[in-house]
Each structure stands twice: as C-alpha cells, then as structure tokens.
N, CA, C and O of each residue as an XYZ file, in Angstrom:
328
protein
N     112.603    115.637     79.695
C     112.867    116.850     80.433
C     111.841    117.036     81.532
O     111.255    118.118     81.475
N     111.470    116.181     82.576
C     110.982    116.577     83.111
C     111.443    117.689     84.427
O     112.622    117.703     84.782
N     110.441    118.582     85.086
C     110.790    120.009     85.801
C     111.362    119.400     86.917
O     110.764    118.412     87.344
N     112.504    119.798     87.563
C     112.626    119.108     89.027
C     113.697    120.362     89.185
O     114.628    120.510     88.393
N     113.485    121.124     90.149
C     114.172    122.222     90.759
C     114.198    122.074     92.348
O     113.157    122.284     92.970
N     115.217    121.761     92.929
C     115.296    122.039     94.467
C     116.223    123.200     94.666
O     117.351    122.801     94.955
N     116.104    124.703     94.596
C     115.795    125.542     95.246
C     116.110    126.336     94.116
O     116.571    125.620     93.226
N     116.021    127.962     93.682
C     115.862    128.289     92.925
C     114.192    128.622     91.915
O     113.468    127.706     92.306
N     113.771    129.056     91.388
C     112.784    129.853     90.465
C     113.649    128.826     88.851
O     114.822    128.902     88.485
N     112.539    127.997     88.257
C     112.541    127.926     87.113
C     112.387    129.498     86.351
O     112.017    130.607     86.737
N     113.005    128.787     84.758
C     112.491    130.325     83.638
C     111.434    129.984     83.078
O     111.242    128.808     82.768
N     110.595    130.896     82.856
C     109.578    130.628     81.581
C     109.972    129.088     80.542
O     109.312    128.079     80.293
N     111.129    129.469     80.207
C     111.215    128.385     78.993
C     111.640    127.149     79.610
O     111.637    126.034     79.089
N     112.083    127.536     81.023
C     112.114    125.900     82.000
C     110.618    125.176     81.684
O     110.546    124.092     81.105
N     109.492    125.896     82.127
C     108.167    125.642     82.330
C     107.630    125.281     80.967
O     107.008    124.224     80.855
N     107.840    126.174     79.772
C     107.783    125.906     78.304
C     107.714    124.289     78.347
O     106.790    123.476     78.363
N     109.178    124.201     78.358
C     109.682    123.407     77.889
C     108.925    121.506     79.106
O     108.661    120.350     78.776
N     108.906    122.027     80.001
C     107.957    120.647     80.673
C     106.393    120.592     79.999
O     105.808    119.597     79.570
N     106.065    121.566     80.037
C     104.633    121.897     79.588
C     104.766    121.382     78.439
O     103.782    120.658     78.290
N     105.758    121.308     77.054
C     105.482    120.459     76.004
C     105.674    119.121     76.097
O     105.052    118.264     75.469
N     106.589    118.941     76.931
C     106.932    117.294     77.309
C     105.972    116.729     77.678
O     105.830    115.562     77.312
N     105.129    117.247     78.396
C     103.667    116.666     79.127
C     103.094    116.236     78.058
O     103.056    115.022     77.859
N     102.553    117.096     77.187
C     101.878    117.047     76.202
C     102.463    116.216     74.986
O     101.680    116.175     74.038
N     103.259    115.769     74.860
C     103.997    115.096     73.956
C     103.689    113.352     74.395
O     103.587    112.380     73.646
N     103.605    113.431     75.785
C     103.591    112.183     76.922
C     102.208    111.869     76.531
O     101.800    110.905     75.883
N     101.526    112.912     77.068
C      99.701    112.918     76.690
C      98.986    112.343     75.588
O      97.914    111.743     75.661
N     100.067    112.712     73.959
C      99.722    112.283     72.872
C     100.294    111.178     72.801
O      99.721    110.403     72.036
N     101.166    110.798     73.270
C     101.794    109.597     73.021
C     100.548    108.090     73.354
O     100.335    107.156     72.581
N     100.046    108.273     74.455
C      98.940    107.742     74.772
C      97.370    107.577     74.563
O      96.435    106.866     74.930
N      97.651    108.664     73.752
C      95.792    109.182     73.200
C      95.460    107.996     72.985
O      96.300    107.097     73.013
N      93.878    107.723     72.672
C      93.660    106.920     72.111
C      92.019    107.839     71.728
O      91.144    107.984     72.581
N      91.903    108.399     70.187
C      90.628    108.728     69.516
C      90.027    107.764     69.457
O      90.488    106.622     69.447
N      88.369    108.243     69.385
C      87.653    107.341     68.803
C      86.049    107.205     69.688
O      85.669    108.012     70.537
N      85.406    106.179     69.300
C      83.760    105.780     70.032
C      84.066    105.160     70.832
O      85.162    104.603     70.768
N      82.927    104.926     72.326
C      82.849    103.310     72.688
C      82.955    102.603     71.653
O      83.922    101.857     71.501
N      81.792    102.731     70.584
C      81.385    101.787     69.833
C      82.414    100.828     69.253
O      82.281     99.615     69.088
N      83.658    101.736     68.924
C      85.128    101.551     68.417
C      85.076     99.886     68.677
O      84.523     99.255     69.578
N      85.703     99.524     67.770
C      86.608     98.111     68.362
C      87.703     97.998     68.923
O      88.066     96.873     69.265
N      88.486     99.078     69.158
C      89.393     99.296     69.855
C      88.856     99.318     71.336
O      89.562     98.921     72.263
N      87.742     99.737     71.497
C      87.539     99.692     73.404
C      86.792     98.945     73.467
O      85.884     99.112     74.281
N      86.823     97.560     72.493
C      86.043     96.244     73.176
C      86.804     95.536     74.596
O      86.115     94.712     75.198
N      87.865     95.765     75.009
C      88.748     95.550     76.305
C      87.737     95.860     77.324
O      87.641     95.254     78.392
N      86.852     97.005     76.877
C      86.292     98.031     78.369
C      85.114     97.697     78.134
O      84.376     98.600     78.527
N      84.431     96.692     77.605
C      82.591     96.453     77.351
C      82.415     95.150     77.945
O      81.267     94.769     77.715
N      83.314     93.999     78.859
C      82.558     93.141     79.190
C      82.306     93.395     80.673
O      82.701     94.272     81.441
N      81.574     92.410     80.805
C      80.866     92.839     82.415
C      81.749     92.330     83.107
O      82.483     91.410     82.745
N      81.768     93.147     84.675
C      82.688     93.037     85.213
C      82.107     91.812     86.381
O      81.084     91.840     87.064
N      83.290     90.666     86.292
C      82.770     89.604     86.884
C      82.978     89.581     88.836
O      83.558     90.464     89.468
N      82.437     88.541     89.338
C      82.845     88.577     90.923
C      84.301     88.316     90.936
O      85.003     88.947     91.727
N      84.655     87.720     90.387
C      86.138     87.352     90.242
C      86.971     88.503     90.438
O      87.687     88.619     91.433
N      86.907     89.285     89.601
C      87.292     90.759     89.020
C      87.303     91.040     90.054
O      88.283     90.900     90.785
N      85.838     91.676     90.510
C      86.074     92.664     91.639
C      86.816     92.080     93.129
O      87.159     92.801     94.065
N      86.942     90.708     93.061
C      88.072     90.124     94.266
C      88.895     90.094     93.696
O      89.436     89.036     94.018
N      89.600     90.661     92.811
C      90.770     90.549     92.510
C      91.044     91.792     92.360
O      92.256     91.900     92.177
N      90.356     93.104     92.342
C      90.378     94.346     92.390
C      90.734     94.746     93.966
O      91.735     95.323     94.389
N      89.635     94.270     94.658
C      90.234     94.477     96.013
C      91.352     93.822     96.454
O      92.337     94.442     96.854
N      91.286     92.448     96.415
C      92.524     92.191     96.610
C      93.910     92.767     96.560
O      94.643     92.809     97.548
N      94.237     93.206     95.378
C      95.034     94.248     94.557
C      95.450     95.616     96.099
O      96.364     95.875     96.882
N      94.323     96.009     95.809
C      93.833     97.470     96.597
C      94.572     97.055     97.742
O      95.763     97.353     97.646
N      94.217     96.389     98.933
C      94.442     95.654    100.000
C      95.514     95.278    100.211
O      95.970     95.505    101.332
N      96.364     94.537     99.198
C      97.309     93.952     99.193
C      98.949     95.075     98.562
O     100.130     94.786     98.753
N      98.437     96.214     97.883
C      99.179     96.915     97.359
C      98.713     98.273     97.167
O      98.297     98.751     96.111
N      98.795     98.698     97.994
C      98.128    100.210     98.272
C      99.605    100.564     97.584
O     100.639     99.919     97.412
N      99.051    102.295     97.193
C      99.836    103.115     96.430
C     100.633    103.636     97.599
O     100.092    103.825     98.688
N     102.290    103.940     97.323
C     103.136    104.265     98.511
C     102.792    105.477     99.156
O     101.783    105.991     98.672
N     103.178    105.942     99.860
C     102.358    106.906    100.596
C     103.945    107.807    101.013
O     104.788    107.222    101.692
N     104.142    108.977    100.610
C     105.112    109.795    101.179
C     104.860    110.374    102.682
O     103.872    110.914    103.181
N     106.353    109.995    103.291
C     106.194    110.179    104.285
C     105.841    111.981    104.301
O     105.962    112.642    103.269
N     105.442    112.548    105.505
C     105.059    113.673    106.089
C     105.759    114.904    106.960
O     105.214    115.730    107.692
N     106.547    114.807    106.769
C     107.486    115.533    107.454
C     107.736    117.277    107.469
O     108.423    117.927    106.680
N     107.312    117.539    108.087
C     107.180    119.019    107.873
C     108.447    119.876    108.268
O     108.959    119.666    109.368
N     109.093    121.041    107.237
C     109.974    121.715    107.667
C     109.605    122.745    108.280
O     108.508    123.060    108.743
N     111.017    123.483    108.251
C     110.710    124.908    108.944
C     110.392    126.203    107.717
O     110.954    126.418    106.643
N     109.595    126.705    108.199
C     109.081    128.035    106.862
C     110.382    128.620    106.641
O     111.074    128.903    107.619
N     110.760    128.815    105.564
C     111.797    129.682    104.965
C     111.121    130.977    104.337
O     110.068    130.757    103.739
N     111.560    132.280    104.380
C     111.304    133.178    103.991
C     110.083    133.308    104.087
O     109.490    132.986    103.058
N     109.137    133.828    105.329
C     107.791    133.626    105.451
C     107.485    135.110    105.383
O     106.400    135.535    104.984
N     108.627    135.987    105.846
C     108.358    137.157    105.954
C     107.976    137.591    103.825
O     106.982    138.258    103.538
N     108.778    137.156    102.893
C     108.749    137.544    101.543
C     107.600    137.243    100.541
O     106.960    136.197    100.654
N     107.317    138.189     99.512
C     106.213    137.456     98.805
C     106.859    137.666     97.587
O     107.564    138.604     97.216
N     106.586    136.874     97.153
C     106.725    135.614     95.917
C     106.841    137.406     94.436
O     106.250    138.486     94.414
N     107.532    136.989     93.836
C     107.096    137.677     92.813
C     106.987    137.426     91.462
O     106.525    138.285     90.709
C-alpha cells in the first residue's frame, strides 16, 4: 500500500495505513545486534584500492537518475491548506 495521490487530500487512515507499511518494510530489514556480531563481519575488512576504484567507478559510471525539473503553474495560491 504504498501513498500515491495525484490530486485530492489523503484520510488519516490513508496515512495510517502507509505509515504502517513503512514500518513493516523497516522491520523487514532490521538487522539487531553488535559490530562485534558475526553477522557484520561483511562490514570489518579494510577497504582495499581496488574497492575504492570500483566505488568510483560505479559513481561515475552510474549516477542515480535525476528527475527532470519542470516547474508548473501555482494552483490555488490564493488558499491555505487546512
């Protein structure tokens, strides 16, 4: 359920109801625990030269998409929100 409204005022229980989905998403992913954990031995070795050319590389080569910019016209500028 995620929120997606193009035009219109969600209800409370519209918002409820994303607001638990989030959180449901959130736990789904947790991960408790220490560094010390053996579970986050993934995240304790040193990070090699390799790595970091392959980090940039990455970066460089695949930047995150970028929404275009397009600006409308103000609707109801005269009204406030209630």
């Amino acid at each position: 359920h995620l929120l997606h409204f193009s035009g219109g005022v969600p209800t409370a229980e519209d918002v409820k109801r994303a607001i638990d989905d989030l959180e449901e998403l959130y736990q789904a992913v947790e991960v408790n625990g220490n560094l010390a954990d053996e579970k986050f031995d993934f995240m304790k070795s040193e990070l090699t030269v390799k790595d970091a050319m392959d980090i940039k590389k990455k970066v460089l080569t695949q930047p995150p998409p970028q929404a275009p910019v397009v600006p409308g016209p103000v609707m109801n500028a005269n009204v406030f929100p209630h």
